[in-house]
LUMKE-211472 format. One record per residue (C-alpha): residue number from 1; x, y, z. Coordinates in nm, 3 decimals, decimal comma, always signed. Layout:
residues N
SEDO   seq        c1        c2        c3
SEDO   NUM         X         Y         Z
...
END
This chain:
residues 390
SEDO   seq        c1        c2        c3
SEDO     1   +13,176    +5,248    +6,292
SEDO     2   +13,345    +5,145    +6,572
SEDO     3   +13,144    +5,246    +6,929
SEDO     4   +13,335    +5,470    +7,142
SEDO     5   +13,589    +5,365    +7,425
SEDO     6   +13,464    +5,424    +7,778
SEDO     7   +13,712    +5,664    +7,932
SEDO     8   +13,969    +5,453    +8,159
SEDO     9   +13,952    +5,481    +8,538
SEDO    10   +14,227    +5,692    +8,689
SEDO    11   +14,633    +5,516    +8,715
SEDO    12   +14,693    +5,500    +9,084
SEDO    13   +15,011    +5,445    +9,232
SEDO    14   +14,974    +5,506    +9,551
SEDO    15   +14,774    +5,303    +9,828
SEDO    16   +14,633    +5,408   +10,164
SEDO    17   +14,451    +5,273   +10,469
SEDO    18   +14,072    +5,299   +10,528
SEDO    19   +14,129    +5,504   +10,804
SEDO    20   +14,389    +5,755   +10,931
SEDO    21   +14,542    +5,708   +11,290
SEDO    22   +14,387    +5,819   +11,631
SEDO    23   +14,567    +6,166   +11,608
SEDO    24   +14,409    +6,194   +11,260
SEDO    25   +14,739    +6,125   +11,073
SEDO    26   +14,836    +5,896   +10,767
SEDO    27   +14,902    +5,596   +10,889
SEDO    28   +15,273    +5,500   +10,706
SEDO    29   +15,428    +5,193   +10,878
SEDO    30   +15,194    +4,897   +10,759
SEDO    31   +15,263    +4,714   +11,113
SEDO    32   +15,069    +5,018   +11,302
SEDO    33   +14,750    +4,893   +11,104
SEDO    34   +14,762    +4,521   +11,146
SEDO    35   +14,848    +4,637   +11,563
SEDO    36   +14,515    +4,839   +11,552
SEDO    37   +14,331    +4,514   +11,395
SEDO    38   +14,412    +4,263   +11,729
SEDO    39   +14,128    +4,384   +11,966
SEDO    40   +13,887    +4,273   +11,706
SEDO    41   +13,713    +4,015   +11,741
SEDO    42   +13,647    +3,756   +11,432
SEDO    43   +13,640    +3,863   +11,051
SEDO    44   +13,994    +3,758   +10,988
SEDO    45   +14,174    +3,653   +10,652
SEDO    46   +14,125    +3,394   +10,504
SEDO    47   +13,912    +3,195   +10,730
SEDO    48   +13,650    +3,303   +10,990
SEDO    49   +13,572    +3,217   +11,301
SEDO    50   +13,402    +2,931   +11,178
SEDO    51   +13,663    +2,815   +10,931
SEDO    52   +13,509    +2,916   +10,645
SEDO    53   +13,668    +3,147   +10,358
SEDO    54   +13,655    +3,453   +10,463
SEDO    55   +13,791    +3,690   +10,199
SEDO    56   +13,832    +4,046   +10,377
SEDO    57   +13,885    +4,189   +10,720
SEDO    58   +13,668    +4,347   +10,977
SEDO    59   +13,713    +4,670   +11,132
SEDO    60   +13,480    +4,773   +11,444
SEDO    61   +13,512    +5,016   +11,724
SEDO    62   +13,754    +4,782   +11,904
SEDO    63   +13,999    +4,930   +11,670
SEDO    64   +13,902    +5,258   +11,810
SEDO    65   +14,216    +5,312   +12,049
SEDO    66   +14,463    +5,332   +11,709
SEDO    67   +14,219    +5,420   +11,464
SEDO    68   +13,991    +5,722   +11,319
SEDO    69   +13,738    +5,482   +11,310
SEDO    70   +13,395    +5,737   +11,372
SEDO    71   +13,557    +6,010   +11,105
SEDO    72   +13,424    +5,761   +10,824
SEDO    73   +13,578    +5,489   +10,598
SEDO    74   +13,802    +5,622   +10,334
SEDO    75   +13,881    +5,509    +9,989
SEDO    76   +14,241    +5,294    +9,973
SEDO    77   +14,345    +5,454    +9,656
SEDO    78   +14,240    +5,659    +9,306
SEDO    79   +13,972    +5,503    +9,139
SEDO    80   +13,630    +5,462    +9,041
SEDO    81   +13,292    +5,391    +9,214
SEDO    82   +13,160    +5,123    +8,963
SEDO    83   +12,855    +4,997    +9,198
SEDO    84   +12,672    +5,021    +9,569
SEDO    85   +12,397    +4,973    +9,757
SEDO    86   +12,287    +5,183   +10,015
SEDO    87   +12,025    +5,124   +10,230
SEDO    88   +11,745    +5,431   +10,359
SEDO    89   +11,758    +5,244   +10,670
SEDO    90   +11,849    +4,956   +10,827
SEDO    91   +11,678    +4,621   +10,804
SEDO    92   +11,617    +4,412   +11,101
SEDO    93   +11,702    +4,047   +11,207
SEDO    94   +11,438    +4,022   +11,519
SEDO    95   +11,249    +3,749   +11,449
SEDO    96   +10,880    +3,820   +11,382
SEDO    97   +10,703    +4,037   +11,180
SEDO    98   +10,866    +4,308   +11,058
SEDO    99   +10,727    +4,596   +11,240
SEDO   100   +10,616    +4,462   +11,580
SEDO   101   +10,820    +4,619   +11,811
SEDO   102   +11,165    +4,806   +11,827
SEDO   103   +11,461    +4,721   +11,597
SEDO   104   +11,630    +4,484   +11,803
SEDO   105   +11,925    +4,360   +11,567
SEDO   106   +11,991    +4,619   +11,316
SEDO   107   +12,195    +4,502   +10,999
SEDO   108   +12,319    +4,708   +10,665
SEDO   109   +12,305    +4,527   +10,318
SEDO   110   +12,481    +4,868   +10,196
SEDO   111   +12,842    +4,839   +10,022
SEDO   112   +13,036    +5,054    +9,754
SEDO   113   +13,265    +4,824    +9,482
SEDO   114   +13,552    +5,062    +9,384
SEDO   115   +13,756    +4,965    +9,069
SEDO   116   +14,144    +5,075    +9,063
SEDO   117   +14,445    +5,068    +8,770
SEDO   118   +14,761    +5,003    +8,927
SEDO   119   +15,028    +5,116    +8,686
SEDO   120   +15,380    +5,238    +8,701
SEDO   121   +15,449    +5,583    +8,556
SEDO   122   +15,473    +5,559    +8,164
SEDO   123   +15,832    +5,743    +8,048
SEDO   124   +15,754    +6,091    +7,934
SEDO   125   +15,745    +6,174    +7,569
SEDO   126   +15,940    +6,497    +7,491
SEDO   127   +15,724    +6,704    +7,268
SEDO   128   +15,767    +6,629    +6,917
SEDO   129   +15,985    +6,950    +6,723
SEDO   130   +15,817    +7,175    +6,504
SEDO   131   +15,894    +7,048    +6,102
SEDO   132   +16,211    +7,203    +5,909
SEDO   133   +16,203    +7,271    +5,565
SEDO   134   +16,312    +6,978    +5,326
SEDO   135   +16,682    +7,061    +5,269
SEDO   136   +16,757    +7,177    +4,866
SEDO   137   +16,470    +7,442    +4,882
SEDO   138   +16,727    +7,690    +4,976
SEDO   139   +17,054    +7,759    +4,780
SEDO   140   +17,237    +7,810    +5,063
SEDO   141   +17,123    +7,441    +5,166
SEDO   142   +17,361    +7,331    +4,903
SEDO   143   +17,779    +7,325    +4,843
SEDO   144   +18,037    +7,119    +4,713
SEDO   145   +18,348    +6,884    +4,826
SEDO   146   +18,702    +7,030    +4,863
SEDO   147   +18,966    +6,729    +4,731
SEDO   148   +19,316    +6,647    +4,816
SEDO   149   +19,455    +6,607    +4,486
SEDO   150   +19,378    +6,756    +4,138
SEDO   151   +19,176    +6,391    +4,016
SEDO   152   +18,915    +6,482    +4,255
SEDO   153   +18,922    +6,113    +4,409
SEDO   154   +19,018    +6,220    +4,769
SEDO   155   +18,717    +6,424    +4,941
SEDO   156   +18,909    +6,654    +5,203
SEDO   157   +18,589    +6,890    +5,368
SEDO   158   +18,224    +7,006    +5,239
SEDO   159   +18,185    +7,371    +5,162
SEDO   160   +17,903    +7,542    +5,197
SEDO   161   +17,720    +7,777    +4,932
SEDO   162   +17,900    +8,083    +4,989
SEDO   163   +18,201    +7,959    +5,146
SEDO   164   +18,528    +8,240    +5,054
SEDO   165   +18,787    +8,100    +4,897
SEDO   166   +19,135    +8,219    +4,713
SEDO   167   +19,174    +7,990    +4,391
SEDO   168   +19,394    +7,981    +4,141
SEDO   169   +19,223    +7,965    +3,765
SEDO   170   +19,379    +7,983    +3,402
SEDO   171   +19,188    +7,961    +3,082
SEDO   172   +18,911    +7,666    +3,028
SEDO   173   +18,800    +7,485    +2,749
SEDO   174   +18,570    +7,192    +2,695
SEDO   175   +18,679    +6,835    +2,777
SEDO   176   +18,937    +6,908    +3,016
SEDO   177   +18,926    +6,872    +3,403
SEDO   178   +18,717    +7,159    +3,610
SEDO   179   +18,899    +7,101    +3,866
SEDO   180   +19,133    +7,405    +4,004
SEDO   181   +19,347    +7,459    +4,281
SEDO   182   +19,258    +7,661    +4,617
SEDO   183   +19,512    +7,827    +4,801
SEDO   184   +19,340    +7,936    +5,082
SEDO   185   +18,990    +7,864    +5,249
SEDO   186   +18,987    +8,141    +5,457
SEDO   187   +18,831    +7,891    +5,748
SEDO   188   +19,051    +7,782    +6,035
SEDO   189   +18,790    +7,465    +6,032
SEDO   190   +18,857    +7,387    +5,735
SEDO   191   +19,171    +7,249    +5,537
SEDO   192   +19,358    +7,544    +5,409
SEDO   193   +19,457    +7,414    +5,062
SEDO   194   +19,315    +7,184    +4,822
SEDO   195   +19,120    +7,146    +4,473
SEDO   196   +18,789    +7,276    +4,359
SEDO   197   +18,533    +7,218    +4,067
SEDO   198   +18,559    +7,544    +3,892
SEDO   199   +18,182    +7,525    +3,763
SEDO   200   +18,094    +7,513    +4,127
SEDO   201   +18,267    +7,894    +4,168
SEDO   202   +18,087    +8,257    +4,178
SEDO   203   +18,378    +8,365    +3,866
SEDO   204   +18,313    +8,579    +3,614
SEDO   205   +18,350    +8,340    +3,301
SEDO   206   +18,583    +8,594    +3,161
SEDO   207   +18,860    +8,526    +3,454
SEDO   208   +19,146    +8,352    +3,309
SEDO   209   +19,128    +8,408    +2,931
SEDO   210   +19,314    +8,721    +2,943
SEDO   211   +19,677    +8,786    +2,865
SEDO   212   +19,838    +8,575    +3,173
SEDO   213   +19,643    +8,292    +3,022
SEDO   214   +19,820    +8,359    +2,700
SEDO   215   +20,155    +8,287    +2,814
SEDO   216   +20,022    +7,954    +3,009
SEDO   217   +20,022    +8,141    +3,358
SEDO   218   +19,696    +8,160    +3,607
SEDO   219   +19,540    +8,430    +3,775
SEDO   220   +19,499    +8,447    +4,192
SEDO   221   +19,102    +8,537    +4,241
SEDO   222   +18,934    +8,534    +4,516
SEDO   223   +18,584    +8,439    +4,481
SEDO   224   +18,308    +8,209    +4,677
SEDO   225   +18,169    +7,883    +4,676
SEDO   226   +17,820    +7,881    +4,425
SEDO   227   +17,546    +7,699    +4,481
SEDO   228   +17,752    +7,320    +4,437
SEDO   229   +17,632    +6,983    +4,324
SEDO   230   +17,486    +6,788    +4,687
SEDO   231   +17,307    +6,937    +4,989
SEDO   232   +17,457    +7,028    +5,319
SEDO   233   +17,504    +6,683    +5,475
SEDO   234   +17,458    +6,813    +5,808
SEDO   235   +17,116    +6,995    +5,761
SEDO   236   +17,063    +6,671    +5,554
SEDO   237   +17,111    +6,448    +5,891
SEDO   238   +16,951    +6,679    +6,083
SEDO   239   +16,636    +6,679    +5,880
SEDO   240   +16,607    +6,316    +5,845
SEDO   241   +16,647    +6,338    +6,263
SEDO   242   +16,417    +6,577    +6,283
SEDO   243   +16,173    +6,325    +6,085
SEDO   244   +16,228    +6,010    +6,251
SEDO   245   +16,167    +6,246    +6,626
SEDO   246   +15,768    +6,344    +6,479
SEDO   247   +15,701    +6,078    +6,348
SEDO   248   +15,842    +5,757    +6,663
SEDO   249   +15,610    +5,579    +6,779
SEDO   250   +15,505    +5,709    +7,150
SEDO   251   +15,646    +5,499    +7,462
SEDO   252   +15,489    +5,162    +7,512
SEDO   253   +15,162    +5,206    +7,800
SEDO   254   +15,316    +5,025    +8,137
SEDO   255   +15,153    +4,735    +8,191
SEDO   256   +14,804    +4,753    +8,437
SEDO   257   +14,676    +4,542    +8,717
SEDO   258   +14,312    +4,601    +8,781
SEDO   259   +14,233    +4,590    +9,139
SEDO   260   +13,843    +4,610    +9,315
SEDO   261   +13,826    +4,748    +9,625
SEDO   262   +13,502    +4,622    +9,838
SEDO   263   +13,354    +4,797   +10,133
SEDO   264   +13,069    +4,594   +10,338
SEDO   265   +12,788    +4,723   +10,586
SEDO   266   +12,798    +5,113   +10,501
SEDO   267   +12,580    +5,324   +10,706
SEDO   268   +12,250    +5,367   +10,562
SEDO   269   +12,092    +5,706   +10,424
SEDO   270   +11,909    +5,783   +10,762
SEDO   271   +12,191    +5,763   +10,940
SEDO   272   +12,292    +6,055   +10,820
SEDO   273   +12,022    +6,231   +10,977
SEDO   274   +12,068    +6,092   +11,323
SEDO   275   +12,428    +6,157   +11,271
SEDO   276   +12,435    +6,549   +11,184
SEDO   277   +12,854    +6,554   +11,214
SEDO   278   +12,853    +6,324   +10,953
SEDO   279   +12,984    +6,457   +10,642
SEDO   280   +12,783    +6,309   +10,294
SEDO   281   +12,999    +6,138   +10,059
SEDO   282   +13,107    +6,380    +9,752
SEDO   283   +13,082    +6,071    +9,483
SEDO   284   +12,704    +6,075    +9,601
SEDO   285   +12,509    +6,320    +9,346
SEDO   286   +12,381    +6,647    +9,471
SEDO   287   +12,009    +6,626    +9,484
SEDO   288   +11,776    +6,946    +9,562
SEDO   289   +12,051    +7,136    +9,757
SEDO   290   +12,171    +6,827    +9,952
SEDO   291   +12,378    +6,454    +9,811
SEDO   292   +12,171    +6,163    +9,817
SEDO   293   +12,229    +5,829    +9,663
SEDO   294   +12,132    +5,766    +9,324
SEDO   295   +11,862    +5,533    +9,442
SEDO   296   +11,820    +5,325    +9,764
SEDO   297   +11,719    +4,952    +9,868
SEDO   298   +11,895    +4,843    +9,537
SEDO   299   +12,238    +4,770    +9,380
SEDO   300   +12,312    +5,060    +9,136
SEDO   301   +12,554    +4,994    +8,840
SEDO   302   +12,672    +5,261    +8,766
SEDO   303   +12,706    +5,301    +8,365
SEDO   304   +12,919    +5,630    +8,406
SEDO   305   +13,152    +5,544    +8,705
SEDO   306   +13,227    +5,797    +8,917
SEDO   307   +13,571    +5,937    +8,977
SEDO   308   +13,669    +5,909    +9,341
SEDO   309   +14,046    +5,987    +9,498
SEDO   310   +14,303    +5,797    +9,785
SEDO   311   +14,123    +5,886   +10,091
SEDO   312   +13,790    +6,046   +10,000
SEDO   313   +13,506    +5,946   +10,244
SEDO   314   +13,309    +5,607   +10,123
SEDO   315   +13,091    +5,638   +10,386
SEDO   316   +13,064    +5,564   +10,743
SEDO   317   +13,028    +5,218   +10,949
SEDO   318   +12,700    +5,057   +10,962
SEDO   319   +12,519    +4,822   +11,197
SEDO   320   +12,561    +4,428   +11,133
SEDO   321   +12,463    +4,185   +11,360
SEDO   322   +12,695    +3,832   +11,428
SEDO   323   +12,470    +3,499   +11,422
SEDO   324   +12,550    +3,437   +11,788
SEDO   325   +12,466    +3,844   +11,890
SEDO   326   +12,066    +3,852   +12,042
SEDO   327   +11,906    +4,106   +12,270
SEDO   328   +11,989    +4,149   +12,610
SEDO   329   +11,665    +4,264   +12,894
SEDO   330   +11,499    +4,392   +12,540
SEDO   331   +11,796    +4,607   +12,451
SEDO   332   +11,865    +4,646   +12,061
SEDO   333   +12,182    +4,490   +11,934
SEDO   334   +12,434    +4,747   +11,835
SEDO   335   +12,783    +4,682   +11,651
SEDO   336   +12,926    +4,957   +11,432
SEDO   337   +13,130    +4,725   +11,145
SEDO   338   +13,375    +4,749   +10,795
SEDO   339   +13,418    +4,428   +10,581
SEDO   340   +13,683    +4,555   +10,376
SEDO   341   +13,831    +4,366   +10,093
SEDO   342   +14,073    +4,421    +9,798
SEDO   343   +14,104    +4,172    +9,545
SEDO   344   +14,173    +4,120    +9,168
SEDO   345   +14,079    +3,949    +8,857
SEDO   346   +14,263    +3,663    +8,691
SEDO   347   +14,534    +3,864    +8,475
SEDO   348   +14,772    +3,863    +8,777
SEDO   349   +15,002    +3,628    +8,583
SEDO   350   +15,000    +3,856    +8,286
SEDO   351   +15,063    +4,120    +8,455
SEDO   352   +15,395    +4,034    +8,598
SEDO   353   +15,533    +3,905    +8,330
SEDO   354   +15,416    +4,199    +8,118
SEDO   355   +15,591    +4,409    +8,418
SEDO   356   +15,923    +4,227    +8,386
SEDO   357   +15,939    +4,297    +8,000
SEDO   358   +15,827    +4,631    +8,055
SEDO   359   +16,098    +4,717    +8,307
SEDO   360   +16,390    +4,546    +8,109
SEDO   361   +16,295    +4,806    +7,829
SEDO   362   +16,235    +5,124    +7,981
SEDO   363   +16,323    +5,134    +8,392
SEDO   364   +16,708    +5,179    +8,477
SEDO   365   +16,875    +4,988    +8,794
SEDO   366   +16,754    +5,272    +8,998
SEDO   367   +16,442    +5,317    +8,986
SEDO   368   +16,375    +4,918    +9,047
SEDO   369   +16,324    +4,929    +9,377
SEDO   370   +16,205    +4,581    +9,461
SEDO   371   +16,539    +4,337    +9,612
SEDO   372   +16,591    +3,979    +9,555
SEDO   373   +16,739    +3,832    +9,853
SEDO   374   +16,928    +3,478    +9,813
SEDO   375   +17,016    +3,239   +10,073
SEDO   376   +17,219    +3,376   +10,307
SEDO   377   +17,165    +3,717   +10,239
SEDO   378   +17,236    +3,940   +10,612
SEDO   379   +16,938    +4,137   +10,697
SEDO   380   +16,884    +4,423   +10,998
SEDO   381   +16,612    +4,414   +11,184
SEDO   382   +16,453    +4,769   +11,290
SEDO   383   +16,481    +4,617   +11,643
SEDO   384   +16,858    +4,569   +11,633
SEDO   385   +17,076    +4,204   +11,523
SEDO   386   +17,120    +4,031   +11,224
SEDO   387   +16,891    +3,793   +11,059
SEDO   388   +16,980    +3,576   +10,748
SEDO   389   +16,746    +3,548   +10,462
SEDO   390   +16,568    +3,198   +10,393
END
């Protein structure tokens, strides 16, 4: 027995910022953000200040003139919390023992790891149609052909069970053709005249063996199409499409890039107590009338991740203290700071080729909204001239 799938974390297809503007709206032009980052001082991608990698961004209260930075850091898009740490309170990096005297140089170890499907929408599935009866079980599902000439080898129309018709029928005997002529179908959709199988008629058997039959003539009756020898081609077709639309396949999944979003130096737990404003995360589990982390002073992987949405709070900025940052006349240390990273695994590759299949197949021209410019291509600038592509 196969072990069950673990549910999968929520498609997003939309991103957001970590924090919303100074007038607490969405920030949407992506140059307002990277403006906000240039007072801050170090924590740059993709090398530090010491030239070392340095894979995510800092955020501080330098950023405070463009940026919501003391409303709390919110999550960049829909997701999952799949691990954190958050500290009950901050450790310290004052050298001596632990304990001695005040908390000089405060610094989190807290974080939250958010995991993240980026996915274009799948096409939509109509629902499939209720199933029709298999065509035959019904008389009326069935008729005959009309012909163009008396041999029967030139099919003219179908008529349905039922079908009035005016025929023209003499006396029959075995062995010769059933075929008889109709003089009118009564149908301005169908063709007026033509020939018929007589055993495919509602007669009486005795029509045409009475005295006009005698002397070689035929009798005008009009009289209805019975019950024929194939099925109603188009309740046939219609049927077999009816078939082929419950049981296709459903649209291919679009193709998914899973993305981790990292946040570094969270406030710890008893901040929140100094901090009464502060709102407590709503991923955090609600503990005794009040949300606490899971556990504290540890990582926590989390074996049932926990849903969490574009711009619900993380958590707030914690205290870290740079290698170069020490006490001043006795004074602690204090800088408020976000190491924020996004990042992926290694099925990048896969995934945009799987993408380029994926939108040959089921995207039209306009809904691909990504441009390839050539050499030479004319661009406008929001500020106002050309500028030709490179």
């Amino acid at each position: 027995m196969n072990a069950p799938r673990a549910p999968m974390p929520i498609a997003t297809s939309r991103l957001g910022y970590p924090f919303k503007d100074k007038d607490d709206r969405e920030i949407a032009n992506p140059y307002a953000f990277i403006e906000a980052l240039i007072p801050v001082q170090g924590g740059h991608y993709l090398l530090g200040s010491y030239g070392f990698f340095h894979g995510g961004i800092h955020l501080d209260r330098a950023c405070s003139s463009k940026l919501s930075i003391d409303d709390g850091i919110r999550c960049l898009a829909d997701g999952e919390v799949v691990a954190y740490r958050i500290d009950s309170d901050y450790h310290d990096a004052t050298p001596g023992a632990v304990g001695e005297g005040a908390t000089l140089r405060p610094y989190s170890t807290g974080f939250v790891l958010v995991r993240h499907r980026v996915q274009a929408p799948s096409p939509p599935m109509t629902a499939a149609p209720p199933p029709m009866d298999t065509p035959g079980a019904d008389i009326r599902d069935w008729g005959t052909r009309l012909y163009a000439d008396p041999q029967g080898r030139q099919p003219l129309a179908w008529l349905r069970h039922g079908t009035p018709l005016i025929v023209q029928v003499g006396a029959y005997t075995p062995g010769q053709s059933t075929l008889v002529r109709v003089t009118d179908t009564l149908d301005s959709k169908l063709p007026r005249e033509g020939w018929i199988s007589r055993t495919h008629l509602a007669l009486d058997p005795a029509v045409g063996t009475g005295m006009r039959s005698a002397f070689g003539l035929k009798d005008t009756v009009a009289t209805t199409v019975y019950r024929g020898d194939s099925i109603d081609p188009d309740k046939s077709a219609a049927h077999a499409e009816n078939k082929a639309q419950r049981q296709r396949p459903e649209p291919e999944t679009a193709p998914v890039l899973t993305l981790y979003s990292l946040y570094m130096h969270v406030a710890s737990e008893r901040d929140y107590e100094r901090n009464a404003k502060w709102k407590r995360p709503s991923w955090w589990p609600e503990r005794g009338g009040t949300r606490k982390p899971e556990a504290t002073d540890r990582v926590v992987a989390l074996a049932k991740p926990l849903p969490i949405r574009q711009g619900d709070l993380i958590g707030y900025l914690g205290e870290d203290v740079p290698a170069h940052a020490y006490p001043v006349a006795g004074q602690p240390v204090t800088k408020r700071l976000l190491h924020l990273e996004v990042f992926s695994g290694d099925d990048v590759p896969a995934y945009l080729a799987n993408s380029r299949r994926w939108a040959k197949e089921y995207l039209s021209d306009s809904e691909r909204t990504l441009l390839l410019l050539m050499p030479g291509d004319t661009l406008q600038r929001d500020l106002g001239g050309p500028a030709a592509a490179r």
